[in-house]
Structure formats: structure tokens, C-alpha cells
Backbone of each chain as nested JSON, in Angstrom:
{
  "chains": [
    {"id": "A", "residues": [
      {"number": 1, "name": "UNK", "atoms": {"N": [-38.803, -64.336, 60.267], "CA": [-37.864, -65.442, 60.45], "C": [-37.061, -65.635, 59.166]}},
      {"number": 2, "name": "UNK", "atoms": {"N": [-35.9, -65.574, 59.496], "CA": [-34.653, -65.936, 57.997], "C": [-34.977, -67.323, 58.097]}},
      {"number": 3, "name": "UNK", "atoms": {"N": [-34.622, -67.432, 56.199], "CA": [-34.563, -68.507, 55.803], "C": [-33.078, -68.912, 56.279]}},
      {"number": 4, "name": "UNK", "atoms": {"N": [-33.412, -70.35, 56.213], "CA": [-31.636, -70.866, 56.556], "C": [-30.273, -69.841, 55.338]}},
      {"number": 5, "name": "UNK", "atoms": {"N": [-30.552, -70.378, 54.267], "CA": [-29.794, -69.772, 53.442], "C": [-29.327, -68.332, 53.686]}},
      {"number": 6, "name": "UNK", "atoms": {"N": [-30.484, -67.232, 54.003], "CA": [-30.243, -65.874, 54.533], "C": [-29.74, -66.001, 55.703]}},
      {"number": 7, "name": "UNK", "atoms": {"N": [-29.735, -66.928, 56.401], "CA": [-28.979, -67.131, 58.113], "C": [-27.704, -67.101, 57.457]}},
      {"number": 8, "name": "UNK", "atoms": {"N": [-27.481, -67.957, 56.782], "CA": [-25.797, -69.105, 56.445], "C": [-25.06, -67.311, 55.981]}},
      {"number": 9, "name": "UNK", "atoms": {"N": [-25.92, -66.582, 54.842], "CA": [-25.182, -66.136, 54.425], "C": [-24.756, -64.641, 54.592]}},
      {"number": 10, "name": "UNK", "atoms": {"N": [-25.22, -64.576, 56.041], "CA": [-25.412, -63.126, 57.287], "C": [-24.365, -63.576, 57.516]}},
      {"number": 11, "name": "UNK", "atoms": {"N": [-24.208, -64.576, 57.961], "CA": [-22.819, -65.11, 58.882], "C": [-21.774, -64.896, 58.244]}},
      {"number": 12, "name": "UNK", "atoms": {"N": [-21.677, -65.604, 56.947], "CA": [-20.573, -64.996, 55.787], "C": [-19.803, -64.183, 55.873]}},
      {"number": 13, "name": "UNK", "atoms": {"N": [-21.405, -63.038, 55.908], "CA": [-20.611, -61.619, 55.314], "C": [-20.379, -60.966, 56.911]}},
      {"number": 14, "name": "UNK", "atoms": {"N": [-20.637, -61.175, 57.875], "CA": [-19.692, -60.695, 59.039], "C": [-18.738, -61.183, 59.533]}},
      {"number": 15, "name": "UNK", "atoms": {"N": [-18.42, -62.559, 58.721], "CA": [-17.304, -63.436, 59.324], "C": [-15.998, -62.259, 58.734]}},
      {"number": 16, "name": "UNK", "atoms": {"N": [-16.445, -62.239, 57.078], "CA": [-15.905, -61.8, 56.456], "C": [-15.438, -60.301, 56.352]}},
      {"number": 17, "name": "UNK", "atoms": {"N": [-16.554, -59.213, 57.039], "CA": [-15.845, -58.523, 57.658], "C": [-15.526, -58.338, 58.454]}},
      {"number": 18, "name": "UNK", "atoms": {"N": [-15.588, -59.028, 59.79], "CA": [-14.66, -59.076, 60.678], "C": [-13.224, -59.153, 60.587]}},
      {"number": 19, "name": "UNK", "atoms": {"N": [-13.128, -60.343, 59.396], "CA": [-11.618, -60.697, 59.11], "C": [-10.94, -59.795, 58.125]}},
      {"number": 20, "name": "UNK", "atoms": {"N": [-11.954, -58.711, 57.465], "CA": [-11.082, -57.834, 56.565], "C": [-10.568, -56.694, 58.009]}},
      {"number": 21, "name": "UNK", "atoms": {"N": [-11.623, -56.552, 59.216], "CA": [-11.261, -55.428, 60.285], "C": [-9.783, -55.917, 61.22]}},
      {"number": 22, "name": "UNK", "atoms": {"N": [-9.831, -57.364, 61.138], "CA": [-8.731, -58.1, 62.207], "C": [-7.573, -57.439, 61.156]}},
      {"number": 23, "name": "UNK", "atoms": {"N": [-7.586, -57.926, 60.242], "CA": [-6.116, -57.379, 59.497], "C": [-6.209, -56.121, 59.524]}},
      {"number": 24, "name": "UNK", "atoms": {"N": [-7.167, -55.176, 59.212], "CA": [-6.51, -53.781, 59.673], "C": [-5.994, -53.033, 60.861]}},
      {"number": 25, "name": "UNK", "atoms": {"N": [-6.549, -54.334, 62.312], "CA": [-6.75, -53.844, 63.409], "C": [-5.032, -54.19, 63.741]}},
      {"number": 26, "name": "UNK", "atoms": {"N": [-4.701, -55.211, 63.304], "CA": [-3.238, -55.556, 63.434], "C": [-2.51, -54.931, 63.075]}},
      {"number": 27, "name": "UNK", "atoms": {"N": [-2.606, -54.39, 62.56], "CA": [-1.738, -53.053, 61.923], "C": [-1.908, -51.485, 62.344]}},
      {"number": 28, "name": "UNK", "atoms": {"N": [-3.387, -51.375, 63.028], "CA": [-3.77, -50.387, 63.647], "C": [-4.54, -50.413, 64.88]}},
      {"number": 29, "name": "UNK", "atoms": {"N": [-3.8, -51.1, 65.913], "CA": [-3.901, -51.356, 67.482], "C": [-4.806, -50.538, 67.647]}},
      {"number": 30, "name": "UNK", "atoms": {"N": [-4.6, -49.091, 67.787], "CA": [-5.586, -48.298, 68.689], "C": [-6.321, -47.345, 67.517]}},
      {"number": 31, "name": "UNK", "atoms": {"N": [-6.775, -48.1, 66.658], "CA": [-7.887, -47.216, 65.987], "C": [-9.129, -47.036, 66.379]}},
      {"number": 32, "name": "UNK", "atoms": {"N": [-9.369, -46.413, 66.949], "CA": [-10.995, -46.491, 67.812], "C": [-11.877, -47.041, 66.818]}},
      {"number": 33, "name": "UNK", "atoms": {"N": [-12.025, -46.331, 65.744], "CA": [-13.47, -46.273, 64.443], "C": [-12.765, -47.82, 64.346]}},
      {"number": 34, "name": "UNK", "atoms": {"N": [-11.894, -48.039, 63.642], "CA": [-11.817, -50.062, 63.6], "C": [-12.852, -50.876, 64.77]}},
      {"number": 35, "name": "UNK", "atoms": {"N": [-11.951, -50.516, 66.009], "CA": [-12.403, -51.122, 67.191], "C": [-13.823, -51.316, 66.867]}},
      {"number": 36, "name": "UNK", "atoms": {"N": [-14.805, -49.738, 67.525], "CA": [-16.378, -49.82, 67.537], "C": [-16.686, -50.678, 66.538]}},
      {"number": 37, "name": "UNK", "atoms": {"N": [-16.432, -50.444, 65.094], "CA": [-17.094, -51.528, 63.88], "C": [-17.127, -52.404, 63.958]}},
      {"number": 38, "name": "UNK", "atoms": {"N": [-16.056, -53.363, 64.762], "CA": [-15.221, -54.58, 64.764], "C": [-16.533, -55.109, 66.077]}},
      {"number": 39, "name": "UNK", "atoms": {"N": [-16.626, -54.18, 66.627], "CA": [-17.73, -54.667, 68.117], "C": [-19.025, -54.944, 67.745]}},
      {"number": 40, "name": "UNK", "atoms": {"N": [-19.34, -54.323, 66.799], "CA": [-20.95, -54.088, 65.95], "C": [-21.122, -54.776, 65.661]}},
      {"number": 41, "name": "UNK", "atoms": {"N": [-20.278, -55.505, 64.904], "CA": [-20.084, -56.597, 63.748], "C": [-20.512, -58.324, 64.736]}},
      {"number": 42, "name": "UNK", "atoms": {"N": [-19.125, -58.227, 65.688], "CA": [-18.895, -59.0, 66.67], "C": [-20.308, -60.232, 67.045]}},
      {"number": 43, "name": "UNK", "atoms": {"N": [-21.185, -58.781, 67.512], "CA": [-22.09, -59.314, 68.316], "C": [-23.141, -59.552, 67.207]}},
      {"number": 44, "name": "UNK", "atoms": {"N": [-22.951, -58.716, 66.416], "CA": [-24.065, -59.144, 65.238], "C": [-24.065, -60.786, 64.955]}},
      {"number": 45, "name": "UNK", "atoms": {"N": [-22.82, -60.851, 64.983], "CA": [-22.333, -62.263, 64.292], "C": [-22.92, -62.907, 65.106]}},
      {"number": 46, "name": "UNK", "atoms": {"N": [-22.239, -63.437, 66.438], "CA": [-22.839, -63.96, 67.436], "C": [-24.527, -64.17, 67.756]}},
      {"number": 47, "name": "UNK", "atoms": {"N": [-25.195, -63.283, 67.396], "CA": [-26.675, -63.854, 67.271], "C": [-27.172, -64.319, 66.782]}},
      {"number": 48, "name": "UNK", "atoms": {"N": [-26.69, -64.333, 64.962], "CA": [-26.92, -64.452, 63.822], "C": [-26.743, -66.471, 64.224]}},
      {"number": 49, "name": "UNK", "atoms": {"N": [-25.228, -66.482, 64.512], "CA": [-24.678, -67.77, 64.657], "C": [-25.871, -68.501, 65.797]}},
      {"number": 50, "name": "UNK", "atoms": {"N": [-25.905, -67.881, 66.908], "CA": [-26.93, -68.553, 67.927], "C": [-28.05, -69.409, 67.31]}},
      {"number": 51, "name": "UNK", "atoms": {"N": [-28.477, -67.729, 66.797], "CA": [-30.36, -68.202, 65.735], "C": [-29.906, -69.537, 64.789]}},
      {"number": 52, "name": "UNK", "atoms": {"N": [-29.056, -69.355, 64.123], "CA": [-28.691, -70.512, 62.714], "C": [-28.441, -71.8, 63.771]}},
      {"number": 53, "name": "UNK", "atoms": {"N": [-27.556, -71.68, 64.972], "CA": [-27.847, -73.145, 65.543], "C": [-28.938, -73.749, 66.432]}},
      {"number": 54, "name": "UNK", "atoms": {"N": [-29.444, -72.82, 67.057], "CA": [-31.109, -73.029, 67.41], "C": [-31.918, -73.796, 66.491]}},
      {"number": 55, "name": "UNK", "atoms": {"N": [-31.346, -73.238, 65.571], "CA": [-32.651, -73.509, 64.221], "C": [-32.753, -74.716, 63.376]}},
      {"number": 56, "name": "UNK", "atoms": {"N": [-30.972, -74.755, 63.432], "CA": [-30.66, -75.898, 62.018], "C": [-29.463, -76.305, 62.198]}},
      {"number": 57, "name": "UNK", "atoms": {"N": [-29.14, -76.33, 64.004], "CA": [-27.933, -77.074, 64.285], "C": [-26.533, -76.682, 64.302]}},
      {"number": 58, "name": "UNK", "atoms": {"N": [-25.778, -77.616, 64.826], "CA": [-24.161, -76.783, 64.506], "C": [-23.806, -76.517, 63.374]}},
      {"number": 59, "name": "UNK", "atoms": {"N": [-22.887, -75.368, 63.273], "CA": [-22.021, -74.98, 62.386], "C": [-20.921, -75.413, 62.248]}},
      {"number": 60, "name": "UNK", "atoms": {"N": [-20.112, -75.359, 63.537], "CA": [-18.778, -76.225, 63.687], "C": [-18.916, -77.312, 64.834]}},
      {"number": 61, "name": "UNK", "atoms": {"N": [-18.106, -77.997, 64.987], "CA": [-18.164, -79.052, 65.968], "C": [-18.192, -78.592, 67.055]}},
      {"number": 62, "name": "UNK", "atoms": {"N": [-17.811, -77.46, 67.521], "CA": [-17.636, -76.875, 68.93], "C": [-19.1, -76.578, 69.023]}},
      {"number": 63, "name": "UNK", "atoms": {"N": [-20.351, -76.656, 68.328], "CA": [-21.355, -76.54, 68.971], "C": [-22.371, -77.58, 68.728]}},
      {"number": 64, "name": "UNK", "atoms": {"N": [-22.011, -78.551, 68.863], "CA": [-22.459, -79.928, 68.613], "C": [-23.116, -80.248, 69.913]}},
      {"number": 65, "name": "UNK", "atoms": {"N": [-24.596, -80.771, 69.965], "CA": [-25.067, -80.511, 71.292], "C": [-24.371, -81.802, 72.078]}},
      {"number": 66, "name": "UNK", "atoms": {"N": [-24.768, -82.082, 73.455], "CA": [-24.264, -82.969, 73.8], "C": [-25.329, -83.656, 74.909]}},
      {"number": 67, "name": "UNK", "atoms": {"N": [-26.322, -82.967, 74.646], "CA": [-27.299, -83.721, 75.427], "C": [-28.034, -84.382, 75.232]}},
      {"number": 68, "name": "UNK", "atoms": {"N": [-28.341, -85.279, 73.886], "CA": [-29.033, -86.2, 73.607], "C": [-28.016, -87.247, 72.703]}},
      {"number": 69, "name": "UNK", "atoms": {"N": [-27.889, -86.115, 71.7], "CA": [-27.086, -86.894, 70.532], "C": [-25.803, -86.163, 69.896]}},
      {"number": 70, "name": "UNK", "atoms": {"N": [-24.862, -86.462, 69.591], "CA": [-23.269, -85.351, 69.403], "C": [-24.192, -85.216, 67.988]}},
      {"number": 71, "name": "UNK", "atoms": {"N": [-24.501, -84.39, 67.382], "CA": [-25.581, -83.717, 66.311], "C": [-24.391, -83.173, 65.117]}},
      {"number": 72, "name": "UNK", "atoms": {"N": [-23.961, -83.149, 65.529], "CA": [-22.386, -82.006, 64.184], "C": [-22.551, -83.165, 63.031]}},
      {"number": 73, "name": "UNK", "atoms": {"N": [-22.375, -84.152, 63.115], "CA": [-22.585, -84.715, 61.993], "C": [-23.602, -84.891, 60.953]}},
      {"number": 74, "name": "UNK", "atoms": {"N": [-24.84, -84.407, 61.863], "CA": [-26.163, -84.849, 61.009], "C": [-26.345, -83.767, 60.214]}},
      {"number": 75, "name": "UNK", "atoms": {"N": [-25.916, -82.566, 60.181], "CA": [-26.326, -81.699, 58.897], "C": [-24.991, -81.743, 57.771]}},
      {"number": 76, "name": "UNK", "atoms": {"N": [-25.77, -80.439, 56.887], "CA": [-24.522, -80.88, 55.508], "C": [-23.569, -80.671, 55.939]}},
      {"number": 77, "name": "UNK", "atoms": {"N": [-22.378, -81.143, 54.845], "CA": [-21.203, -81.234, 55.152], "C": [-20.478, -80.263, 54.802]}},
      {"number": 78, "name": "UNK", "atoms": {"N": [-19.709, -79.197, 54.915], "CA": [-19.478, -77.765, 54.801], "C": [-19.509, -77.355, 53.655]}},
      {"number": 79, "name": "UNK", "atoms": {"N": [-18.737, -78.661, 52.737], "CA": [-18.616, -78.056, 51.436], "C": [-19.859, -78.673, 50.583]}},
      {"number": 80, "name": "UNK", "atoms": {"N": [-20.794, -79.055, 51.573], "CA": [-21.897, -79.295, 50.576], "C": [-22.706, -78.184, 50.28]}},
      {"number": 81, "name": "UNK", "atoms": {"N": [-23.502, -77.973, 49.08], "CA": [-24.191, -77.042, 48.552], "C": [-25.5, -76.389, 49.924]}},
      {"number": 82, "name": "UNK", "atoms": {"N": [-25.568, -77.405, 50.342], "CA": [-26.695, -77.206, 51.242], "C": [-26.334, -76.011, 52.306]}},
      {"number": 83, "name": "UNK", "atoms": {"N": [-24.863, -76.613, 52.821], "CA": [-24.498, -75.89, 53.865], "C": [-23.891, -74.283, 53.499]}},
      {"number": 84, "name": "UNK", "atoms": {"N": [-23.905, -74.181, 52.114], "CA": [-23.928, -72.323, 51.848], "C": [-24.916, -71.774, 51.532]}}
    ]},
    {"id": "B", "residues": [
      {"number": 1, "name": "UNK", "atoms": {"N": [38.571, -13.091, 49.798], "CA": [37.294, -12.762, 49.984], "C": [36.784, -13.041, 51.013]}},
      {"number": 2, "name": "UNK", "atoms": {"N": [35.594, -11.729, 51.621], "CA": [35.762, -11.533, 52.807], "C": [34.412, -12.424, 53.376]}},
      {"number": 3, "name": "UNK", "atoms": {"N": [34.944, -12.974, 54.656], "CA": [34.009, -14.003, 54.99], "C": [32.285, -13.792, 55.246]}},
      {"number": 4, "name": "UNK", "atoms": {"N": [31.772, -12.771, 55.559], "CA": [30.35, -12.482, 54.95], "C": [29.941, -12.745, 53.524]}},
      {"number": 5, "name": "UNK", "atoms": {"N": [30.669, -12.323, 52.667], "CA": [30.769, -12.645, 51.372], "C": [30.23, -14.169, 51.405]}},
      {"number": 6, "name": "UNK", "atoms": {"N": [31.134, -14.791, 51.676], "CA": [31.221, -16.563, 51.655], "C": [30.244, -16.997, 52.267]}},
      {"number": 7, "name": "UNK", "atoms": {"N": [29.281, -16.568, 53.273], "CA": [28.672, -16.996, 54.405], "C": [27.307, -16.81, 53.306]}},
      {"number": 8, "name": "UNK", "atoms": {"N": [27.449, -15.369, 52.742], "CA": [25.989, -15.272, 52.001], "C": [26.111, -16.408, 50.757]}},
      {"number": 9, "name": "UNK", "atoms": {"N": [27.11, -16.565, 49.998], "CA": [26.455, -17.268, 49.141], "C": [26.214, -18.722, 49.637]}},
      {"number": 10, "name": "UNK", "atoms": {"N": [26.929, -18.816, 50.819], "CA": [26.384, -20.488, 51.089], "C": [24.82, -20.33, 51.46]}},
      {"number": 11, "name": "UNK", "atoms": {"N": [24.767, -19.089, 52.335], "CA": [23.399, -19.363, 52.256], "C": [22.118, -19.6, 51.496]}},
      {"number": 12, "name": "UNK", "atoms": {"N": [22.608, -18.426, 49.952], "CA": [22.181, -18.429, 48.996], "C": [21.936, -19.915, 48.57]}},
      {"number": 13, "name": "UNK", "atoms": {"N": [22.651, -20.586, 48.59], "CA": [23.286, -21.606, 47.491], "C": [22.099, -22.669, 48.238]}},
      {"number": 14, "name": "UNK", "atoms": {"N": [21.95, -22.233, 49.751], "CA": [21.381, -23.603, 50.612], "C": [20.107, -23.278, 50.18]}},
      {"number": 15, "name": "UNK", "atoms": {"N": [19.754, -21.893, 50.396], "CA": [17.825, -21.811, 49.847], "C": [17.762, -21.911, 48.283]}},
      {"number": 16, "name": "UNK", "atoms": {"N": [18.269, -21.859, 47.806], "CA": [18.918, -22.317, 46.348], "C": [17.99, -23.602, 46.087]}},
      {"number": 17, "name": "UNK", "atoms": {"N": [18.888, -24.542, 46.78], "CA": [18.799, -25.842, 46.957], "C": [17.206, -26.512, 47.739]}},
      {"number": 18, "name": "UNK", "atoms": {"N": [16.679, -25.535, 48.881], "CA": [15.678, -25.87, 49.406], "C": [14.603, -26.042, 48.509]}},
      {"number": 19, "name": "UNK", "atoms": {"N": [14.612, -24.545, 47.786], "CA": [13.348, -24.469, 46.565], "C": [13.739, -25.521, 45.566]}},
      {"number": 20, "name": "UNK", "atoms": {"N": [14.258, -26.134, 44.814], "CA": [14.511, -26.774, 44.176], "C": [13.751, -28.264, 44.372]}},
      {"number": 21, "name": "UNK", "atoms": {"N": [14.421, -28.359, 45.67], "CA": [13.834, -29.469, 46.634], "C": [12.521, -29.518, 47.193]}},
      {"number": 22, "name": "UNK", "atoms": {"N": [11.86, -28.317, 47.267], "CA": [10.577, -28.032, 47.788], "C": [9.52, -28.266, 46.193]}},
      {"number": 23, "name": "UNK", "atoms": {"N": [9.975, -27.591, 45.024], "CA": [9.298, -27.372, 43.418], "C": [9.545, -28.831, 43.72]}},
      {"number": 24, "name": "UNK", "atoms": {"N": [10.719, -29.254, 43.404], "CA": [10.689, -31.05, 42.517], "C": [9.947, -32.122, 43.811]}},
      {"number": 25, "name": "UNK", "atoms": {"N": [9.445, -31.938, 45.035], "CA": [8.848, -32.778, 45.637], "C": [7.106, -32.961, 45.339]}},
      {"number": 26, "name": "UNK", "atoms": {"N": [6.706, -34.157, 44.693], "CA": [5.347, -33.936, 44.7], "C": [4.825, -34.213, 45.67]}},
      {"number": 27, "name": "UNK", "atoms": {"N": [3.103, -33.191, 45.907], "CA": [2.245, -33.559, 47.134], "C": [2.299, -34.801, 47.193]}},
      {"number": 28, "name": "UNK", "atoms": {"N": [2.665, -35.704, 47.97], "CA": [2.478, -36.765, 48.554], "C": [1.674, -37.214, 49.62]}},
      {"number": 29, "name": "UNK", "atoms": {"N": [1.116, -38.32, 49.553], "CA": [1.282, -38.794, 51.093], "C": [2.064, -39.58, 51.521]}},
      {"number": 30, "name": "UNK", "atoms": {"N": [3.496, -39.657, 51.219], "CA": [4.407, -40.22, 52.099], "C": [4.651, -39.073, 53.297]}},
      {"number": 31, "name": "UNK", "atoms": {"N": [5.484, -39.243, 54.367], "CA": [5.849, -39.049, 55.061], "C": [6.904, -38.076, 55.19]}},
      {"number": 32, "name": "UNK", "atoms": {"N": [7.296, -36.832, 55.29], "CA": [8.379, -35.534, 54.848], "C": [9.791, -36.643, 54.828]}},
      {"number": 33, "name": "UNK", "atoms": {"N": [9.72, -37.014, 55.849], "CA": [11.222, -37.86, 55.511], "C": [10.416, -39.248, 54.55]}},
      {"number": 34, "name": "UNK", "atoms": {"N": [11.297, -38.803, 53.378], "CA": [11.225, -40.331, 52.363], "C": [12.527, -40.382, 51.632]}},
      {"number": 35, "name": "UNK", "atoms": {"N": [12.842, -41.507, 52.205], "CA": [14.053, -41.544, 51.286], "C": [13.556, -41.887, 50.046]}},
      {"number": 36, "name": "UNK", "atoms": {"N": [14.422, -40.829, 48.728], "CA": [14.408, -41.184, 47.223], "C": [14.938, -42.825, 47.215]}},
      {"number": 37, "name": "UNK", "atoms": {"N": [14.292, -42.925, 46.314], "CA": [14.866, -44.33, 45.632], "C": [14.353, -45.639, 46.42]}},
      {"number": 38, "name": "UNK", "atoms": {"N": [13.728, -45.923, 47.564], "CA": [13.314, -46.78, 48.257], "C": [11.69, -47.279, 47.949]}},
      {"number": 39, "name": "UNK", "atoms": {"N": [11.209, -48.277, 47.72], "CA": [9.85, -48.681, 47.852], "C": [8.9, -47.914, 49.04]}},
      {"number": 40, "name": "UNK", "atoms": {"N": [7.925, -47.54, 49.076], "CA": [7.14, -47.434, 50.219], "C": [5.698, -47.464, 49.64]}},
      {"number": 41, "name": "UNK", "atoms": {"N": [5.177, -48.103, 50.589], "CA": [3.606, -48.526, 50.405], "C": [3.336, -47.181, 51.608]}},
      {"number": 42, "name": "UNK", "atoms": {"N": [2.357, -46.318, 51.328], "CA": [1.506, -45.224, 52.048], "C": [0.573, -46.297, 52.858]}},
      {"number": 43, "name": "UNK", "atoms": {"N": [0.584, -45.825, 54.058], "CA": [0.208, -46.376, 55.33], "C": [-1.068, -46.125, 54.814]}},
      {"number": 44, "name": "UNK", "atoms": {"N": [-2.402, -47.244, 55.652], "CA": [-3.428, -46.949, 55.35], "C": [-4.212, -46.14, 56.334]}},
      {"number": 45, "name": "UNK", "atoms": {"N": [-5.454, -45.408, 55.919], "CA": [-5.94, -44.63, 57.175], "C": [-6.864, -44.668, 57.583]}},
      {"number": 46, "name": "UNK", "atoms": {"N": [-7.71, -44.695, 58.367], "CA": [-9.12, -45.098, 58.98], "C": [-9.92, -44.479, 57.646]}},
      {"number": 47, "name": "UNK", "atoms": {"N": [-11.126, -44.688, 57.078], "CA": [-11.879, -43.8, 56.447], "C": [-12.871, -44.548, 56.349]}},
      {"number": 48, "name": "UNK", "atoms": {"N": [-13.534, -44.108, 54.764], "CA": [-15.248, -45.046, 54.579], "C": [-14.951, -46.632, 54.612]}},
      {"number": 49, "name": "UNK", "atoms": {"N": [-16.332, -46.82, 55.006], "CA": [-15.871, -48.525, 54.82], "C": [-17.495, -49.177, 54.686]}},
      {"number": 50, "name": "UNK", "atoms": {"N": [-17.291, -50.065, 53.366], "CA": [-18.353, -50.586, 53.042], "C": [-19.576, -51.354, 53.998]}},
      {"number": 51, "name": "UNK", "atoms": {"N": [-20.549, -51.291, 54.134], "CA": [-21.575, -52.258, 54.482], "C": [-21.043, -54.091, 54.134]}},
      {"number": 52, "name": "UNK", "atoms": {"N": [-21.275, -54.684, 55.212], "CA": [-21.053, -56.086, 55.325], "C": [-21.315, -56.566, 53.833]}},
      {"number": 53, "name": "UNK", "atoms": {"N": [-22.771, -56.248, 53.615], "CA": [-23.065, -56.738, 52.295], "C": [-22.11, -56.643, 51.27]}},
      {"number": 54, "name": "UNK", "atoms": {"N": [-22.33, -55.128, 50.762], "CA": [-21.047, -54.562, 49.786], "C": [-20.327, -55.136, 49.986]}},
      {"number": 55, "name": "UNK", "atoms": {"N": [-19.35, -55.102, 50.986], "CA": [-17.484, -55.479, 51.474], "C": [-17.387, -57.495, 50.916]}},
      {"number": 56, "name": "UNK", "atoms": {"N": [-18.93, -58.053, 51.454], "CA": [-18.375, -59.31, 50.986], "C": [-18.464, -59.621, 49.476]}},
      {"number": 57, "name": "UNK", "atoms": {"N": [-19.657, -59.014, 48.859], "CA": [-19.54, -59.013, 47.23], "C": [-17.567, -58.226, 46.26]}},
      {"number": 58, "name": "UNK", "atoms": {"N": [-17.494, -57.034, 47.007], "CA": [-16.34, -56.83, 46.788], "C": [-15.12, -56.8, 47.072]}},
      {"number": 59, "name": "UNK", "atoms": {"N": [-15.037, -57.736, 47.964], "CA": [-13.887, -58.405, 48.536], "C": [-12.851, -57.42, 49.531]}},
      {"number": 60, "name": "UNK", "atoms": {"N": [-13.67, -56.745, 49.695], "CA": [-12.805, -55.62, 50.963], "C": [-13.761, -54.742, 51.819]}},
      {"number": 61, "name": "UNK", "atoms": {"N": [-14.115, -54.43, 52.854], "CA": [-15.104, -53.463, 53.392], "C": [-14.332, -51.673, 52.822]}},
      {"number": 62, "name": "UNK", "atoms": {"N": [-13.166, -52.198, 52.784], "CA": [-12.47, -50.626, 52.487], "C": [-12.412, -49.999, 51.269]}},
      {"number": 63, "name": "UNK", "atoms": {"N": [-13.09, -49.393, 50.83], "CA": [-13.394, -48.272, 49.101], "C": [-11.874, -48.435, 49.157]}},
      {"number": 64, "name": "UNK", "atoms": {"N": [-10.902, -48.105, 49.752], "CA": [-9.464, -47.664, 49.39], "C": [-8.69, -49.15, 48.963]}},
      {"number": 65, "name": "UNK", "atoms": {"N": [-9.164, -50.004, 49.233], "CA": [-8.568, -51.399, 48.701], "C": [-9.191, -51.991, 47.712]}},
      {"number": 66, "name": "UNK", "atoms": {"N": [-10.588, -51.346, 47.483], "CA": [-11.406, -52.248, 46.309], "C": [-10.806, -51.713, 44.907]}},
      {"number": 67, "name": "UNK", "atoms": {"N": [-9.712, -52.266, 44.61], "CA": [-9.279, -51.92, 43.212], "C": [-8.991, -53.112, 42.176]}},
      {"number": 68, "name": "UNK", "atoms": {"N": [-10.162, -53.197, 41.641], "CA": [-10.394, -54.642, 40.7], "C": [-9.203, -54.704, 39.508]}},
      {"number": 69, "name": "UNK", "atoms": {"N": [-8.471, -55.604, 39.254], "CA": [-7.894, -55.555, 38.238], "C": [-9.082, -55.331, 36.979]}},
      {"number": 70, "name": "UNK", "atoms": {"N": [-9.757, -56.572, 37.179], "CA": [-10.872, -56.153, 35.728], "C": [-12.205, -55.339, 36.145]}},
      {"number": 71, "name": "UNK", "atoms": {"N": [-11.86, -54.608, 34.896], "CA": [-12.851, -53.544, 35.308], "C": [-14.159, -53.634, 36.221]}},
      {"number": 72, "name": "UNK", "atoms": {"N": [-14.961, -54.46, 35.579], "CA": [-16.167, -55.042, 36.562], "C": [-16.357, -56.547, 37.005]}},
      {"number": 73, "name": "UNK", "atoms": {"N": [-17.186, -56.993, 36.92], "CA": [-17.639, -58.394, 37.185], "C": [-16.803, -59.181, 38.376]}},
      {"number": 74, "name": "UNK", "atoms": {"N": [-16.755, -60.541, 38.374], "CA": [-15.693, -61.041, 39.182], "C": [-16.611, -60.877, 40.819]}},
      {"number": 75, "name": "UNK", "atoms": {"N": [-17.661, -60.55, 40.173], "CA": [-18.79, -60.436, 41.869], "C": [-19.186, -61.334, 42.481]}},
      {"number": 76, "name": "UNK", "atoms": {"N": [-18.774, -61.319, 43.611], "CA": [-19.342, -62.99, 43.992], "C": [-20.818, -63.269, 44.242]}},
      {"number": 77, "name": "UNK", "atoms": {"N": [-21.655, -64.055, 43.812], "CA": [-23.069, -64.564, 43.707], "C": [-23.685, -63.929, 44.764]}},
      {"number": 78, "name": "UNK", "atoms": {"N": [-25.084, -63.362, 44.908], "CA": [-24.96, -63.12, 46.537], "C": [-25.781, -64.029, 47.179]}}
    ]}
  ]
}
């Protein structure tokens, strides 16, 4: 089981390359090798993100639960130390 | 002067001109048509590309973009 911190900072680094692959992908529509990486990455992210809000809540407001209590507010605040 | 005459040295004169043009062009990777004198940034091309990890410490997944002004450091915490 990741620590939160190793959760927060998985997410980071695929946010981050995702967004270095989007700018190359914009510029190179049909690069296959972009594409596949860009897919790898994708879903990596996506689980990574799941597990971290399972665990320790939303990340952004769009996953703020809504079945007991709107929760987005109760953890740190993005730019708090906690939340990197 | 008789027009074979004239015909060869233009031709002369044109492969003349080709080699000249062929010696003074360096290997490039621009594109055969480049116009002299114009800016061009060389297109980039699929190749290696760093591990998530690497790419976020050095600010690019692409070896071909990681070109630090200062020599080292400047790494972000991990």
C-alpha cells in the first residue's frame, strides 16, 4: 500500500507526462509510439487517481462525494504542503 | 559559335554550379528544400523518451528537449 505522499506524487509525474505527450501529440496527430505511451500513461493515471481518492478523498472538486457529505473541502488545500 | 558549343558549356556551368551547391550544403536535418536565410526549427521526431520518473525530475520525457541551460542541478525534489 502507497503512502499518500507516493500516491500524490505518481499522479504528478503522469499528469506531467501526459502533458509533455499532449503537446507532442498536437503537433504529431498520427504518431502511433506517442499515441500507445500516451494510453499507458492514461490509465496508469486513472488508477493511481481512483486509489488516492478511495483512500484520502478528492483531489479536485469533481470528485467530491455526494453521498453523505460534499467532502472536497475537508482535505488540504492544494497549495498546502500536505496536499504534495 | 556553334550552338552545341553553347549548350555544353551551359551545361558545364549548371553541374558547375550543382557541386558547388551540393560541397557548400551541410548534412542537415532540414528538409532538401530550405530556403537560405530563413529561421527553421528541425521538426521533432518520435524517439527515446524518458520514464515518468526521469521526465518529471527533468522537465521533459524527451532526451532531445532536456537541454539545461545550467549545467546540472535545477532538479526538482523528488
Amino acid at each position: 500500500m502507497k503512502a499518500k505522499t507516493d500516491l500524490m506524487r505518481m499522479i504528478q509525474k503522469y499528469d506531467f507526462a501526459l502533458y509533455d505527450l499532449m503537446l507532442y501529440l498536437d503537433t504529431h496527430p498520427s504518431c502511433k509510439e506517442a499515441m500507445a505511451l500516451f494510453d499507458k500513461y492514461r490509465m496508469q493515471r486513472s488508477a493511481a487517481v481512483k486509489e488516492y481518492v478511495e483512500r484520502f478523498g478528492p483531489i479536485k472538486a469533481l470528485q467530491s462525494s455526494t453521498e453523505d457529505k460534499w467532502n472536497w473541502g475537508a482535505g488540504p488545500y492544494p497549495w498546502e504542503k500536505e496536499a504534495n | 559559335m556553334e550552338l552545341h558549343v553553347l549548350e555544353e558549356m551551359a551545361m558545364r556551368a549548371q553541374s558547375e554550379a550543382e557541386e558547388r551547391q551540393a560541397a557548400y550544403q551541410p548534412p542537415s536535418v532540414f528538409p532538401a528544400v530550405t530556403p537560405p536565410g530563413m529561421a527553421y526549427v528541425p521538426y521533432q521526431q518520435w524517439g527515446d523518451v524518458y520514464e515518468a520518473d526521469k521526465g518529471f525530475k527533468r522537465g521533459t520525457v524527451f532526451p532531445v528537449l532536456d537541454l539545461p541551460f545550467a549545467p546540472e542541478g535545477g532538479d526538482c525534489a523528488s
